[in-house]
C-alpha positions in Angstrom: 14.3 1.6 -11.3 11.0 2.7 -12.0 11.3 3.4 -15.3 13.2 0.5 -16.3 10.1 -1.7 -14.7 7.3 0.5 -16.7 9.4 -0.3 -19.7 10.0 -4.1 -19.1 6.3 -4.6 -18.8 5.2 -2.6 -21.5 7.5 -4.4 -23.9 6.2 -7.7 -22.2 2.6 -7.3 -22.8 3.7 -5.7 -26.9 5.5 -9.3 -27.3 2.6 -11.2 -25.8 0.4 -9.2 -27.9 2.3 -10.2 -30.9 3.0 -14.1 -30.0 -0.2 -15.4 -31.8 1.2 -17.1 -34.0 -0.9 -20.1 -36.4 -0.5 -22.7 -33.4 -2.3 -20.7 -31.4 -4.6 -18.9 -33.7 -8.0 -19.4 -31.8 -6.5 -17.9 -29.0 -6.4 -13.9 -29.3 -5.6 -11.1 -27.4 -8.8 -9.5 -27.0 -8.9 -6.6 -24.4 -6.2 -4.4 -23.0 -6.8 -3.6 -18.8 -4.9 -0.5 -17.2 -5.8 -0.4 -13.4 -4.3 1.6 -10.6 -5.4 1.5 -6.7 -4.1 0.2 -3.4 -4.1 -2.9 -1.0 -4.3 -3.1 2.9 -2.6 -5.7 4.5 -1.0 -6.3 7.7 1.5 -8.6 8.6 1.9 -7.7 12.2 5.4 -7.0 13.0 7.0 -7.1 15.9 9.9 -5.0 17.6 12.4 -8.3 17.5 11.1 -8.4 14.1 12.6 -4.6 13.4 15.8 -5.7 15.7 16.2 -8.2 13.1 15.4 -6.0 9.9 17.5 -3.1 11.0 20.2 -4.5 13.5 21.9 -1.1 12.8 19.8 1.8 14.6 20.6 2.3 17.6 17.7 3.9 19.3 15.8 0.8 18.2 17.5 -1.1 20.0 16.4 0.8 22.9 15.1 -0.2 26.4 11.2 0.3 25.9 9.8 -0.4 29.6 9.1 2.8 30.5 7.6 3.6 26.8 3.8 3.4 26.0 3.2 1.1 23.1 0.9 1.8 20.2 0.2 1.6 17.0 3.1 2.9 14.1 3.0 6.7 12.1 3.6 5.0 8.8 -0.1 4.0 6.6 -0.3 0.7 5.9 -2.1 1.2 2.8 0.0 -0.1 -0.3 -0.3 1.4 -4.0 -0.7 -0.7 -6.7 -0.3 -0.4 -10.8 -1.3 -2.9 -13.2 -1.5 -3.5 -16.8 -2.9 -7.0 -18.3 -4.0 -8.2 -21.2 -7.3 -10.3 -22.1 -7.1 -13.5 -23.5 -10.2 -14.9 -25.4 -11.0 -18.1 -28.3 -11.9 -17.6 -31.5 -15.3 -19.8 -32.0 -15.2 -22.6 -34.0 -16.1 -20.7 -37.5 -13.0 -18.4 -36.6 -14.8 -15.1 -37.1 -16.4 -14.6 -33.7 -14.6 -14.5 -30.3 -15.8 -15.6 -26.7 -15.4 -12.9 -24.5 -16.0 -15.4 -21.9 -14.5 -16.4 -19.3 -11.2 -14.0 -20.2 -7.8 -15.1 -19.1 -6.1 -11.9 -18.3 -2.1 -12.3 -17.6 -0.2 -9.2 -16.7 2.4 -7.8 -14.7 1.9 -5.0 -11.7 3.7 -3.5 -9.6 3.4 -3.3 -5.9 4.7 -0.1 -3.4 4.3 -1.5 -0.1 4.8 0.0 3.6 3.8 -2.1 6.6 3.8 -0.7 10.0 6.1 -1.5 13.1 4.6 -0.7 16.8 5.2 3.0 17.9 6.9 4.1 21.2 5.9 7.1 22.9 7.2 8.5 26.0 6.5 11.6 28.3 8.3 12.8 31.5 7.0 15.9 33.2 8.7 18.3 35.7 8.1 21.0 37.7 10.4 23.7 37.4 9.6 27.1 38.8 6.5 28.4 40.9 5.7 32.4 40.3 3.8 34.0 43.3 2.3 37.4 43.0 3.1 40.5 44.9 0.2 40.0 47.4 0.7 36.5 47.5 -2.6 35.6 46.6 -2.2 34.0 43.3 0.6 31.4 42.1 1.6 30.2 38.5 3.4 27.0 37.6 6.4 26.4 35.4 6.1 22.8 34.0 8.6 21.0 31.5 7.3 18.1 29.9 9.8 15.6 27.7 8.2 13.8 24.9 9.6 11.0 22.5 8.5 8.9 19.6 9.8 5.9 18.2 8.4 4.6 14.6 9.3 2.1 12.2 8.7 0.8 9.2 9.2 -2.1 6.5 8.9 -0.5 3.2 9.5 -2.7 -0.3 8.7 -2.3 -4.1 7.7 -5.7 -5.7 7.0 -6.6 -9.5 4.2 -9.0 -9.6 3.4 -11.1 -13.0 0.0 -12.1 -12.3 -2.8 -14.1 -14.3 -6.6 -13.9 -13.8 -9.6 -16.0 -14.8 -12.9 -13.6 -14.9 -16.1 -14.4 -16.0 -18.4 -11.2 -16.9 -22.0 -10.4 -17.8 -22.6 -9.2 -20.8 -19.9 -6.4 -21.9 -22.0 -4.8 -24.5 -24.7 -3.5 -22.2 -23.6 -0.2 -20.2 -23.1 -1.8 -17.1 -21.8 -5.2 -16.7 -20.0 -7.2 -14.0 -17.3 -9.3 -13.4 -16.1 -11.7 -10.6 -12.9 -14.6 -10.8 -10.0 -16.0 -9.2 -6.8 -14.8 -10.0 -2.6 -16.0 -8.8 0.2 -13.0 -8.6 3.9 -13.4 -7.5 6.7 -11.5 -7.5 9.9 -10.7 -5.7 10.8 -6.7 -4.2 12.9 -4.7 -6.8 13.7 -2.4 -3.6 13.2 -3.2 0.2 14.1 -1.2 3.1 13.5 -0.7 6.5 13.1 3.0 7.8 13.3 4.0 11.3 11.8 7.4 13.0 13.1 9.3 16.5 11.6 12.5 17.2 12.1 14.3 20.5 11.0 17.5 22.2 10.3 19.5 25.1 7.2 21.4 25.9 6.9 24.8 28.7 3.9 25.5 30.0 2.5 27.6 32.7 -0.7 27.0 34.2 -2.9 29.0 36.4 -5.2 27.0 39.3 -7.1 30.1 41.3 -10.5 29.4 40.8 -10.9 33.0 39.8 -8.7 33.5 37.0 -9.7 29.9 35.7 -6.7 27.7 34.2 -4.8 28.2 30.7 -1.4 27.1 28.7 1.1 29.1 27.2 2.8 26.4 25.0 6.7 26.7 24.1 8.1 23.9 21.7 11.9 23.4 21.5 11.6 20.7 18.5 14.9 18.7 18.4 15.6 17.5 14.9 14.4 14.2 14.0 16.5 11.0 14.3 16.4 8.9 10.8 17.9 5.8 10.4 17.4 3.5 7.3 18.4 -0.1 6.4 18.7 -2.2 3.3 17.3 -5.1 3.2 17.8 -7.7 1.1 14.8 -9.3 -1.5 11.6 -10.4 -0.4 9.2 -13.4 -2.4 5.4 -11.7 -2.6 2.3 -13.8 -3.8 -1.4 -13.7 -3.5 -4.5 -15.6 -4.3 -7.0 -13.2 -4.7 -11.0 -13.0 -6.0 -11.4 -10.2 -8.3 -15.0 -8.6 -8.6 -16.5 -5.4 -9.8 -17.9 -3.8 -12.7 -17.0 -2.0 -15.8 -19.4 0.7 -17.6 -19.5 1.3 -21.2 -18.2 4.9 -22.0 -20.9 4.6 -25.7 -22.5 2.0 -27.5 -22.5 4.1 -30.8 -20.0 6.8 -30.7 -16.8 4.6 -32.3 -14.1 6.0 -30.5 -15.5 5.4 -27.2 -17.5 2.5 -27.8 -14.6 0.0 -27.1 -13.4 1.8 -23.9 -14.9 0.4 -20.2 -14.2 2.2 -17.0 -13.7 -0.3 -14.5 -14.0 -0.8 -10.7 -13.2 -3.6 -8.6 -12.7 -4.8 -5.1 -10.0 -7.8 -4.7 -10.4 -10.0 -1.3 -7.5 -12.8 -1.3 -4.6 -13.9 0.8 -1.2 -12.3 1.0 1.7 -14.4 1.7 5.7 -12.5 1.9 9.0 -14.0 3.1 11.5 -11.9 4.4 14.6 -13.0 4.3 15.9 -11.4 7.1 13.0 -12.4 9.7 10.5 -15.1 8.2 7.6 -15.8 6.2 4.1 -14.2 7.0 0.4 -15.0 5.8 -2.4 -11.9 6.0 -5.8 -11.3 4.3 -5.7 -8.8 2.0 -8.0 -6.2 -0.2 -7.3 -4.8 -3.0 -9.5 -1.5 -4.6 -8.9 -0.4 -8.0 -10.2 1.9 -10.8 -9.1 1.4 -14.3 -9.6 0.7 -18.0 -10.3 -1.9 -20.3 -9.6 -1.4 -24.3 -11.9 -4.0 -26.6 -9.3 -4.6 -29.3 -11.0 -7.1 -30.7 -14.4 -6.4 -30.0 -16.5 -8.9 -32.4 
């Protein structure tokens, strides 16, 4: 599924690329932008929101009051990979281009994993006191009982996306950028992954003052209990504020001249609906390093 999304939006941005036809000859595609990075955001779910997304696992569906909530063992950090192209006009005389503002209209594509709470409980027992042969000293046999619950709302998205960014001077070495830009996009993949891990832990411990107190740990690690859920499309879109800025790998060397590393941070507002449980508004950031390609530089 991958692959086939890499290849839609490559051929998307070679058509674009080639649309410039007379009617539209003052516009021109003048840069080429390859970015990758990765966006936090946080839409807060709730357990009823996992009861919802996963109806199916059982162990979510659990009685949590004697569990200890916290926060979930999935990141919330979301990748990102874009490619856009720059759209500039032709000044009036037809030979010279405005690099500025650029209109930069693209696709990317969006691998995001939002947290659920986390469940954690812990029983302990004692089990067995050993007293020595003079009866002076004692050791303790304790069993403790440990479980986790996590969960997770995981969903690939293709965005198409459009920018407007205005720029100081690109020729210099260093130049920056900053602009308002719209994405949306529904999830190519969307699932909801559940986690159960259990165990048990033996320990002795030692409280005479004189031989001071220690643990010999034992753990009896119970496979963990996976469940995952299908889920069906979500609808993704942002208004975000692009800034950053782009250094010039040359100004003289030709094949490097025309090539900018860039850097940006992305603030903006993230909005998804989830079929399943609702629609959900967050702030959102955004941190990328990329590329931009001058192909038509003058």
């Amino acid at each position: 599924m991958k692959k086939a999304a890499l290849t839609i939006l490559l051929v998307s941005l070679f058509l674009l690329s080639e649309a410039q036809n007379e009617k539209l000859s003052k516009i021109v595609v003048s840069d080429v932008f390859v970015s990758t990075g990765y966006i936090a955001s946080d839409y807060e779910f709730e357990l009823e929101d996992f009861r919802l997304l996963s109806p199916g696992s059982g162990f979510i569906k659990n009685d949590f009051s004697a569990y200890e909530k916290g926060r979930g063992g999935y990141s919330d950090d979301n990748g990102i990979f874009s490619m856009q192209l720059g759209l500039s006009i032709r000044d009036r005389d037809g030979k010279s281009i405005r690099h500025n503002p650029i209109l930069k209209i693209g696709f990317s594509w969006l691998v995001g994993n939002q947290n659920g709470p986390a469940y954690n409980f812990t029983s302990k027992t004692r089990i067995d006191t050993l007293i020595s042969s003079n009866g002076m000293h004692q050791i303790f046999l304790d069993s403790t009982y440990s479980s986790s619950i996590y969960m997770a709302y995981k969903y690939q998205n293709l965005l198409a996306d459009a920018s407007l960014v205005y720029s100081t001077d690109s020729k210099r070495r260093f130049s920056f950028f900053g602009g308002i830009g719209l994405a949306a996009g529904i999830s190519i993949k969307a699932k909801t992954v559940s986690n159960k891990i259990d165990y048990s832990r033996y320990f002795y411990s030692k409280t005479d003052d004189y031989l001071g107190s220690y643990y010999d740990n034992y753990f009896f690690n119970q496979p963990s209990d996976d469940y995952m859920t299908k889920n069906r499309n979500n609808f993704l879109a942002q208004i975000s504020f692009p800034m950053g800025f782009q250094f010039r790998l040359s100004k003289k060397l030709e094949v490097l001249k025309d090539i900018h590393l860039t850097y940006s941070f992305t603030p903006g507002l993230s909005f998804i609906k989830i079929p399943e449980i609702g629609s959900y508004l967050s702030g959102s950031s955004i941190w990328s390093f990329g590329l931009k390609f001058n192909v038509k530089p003058n």
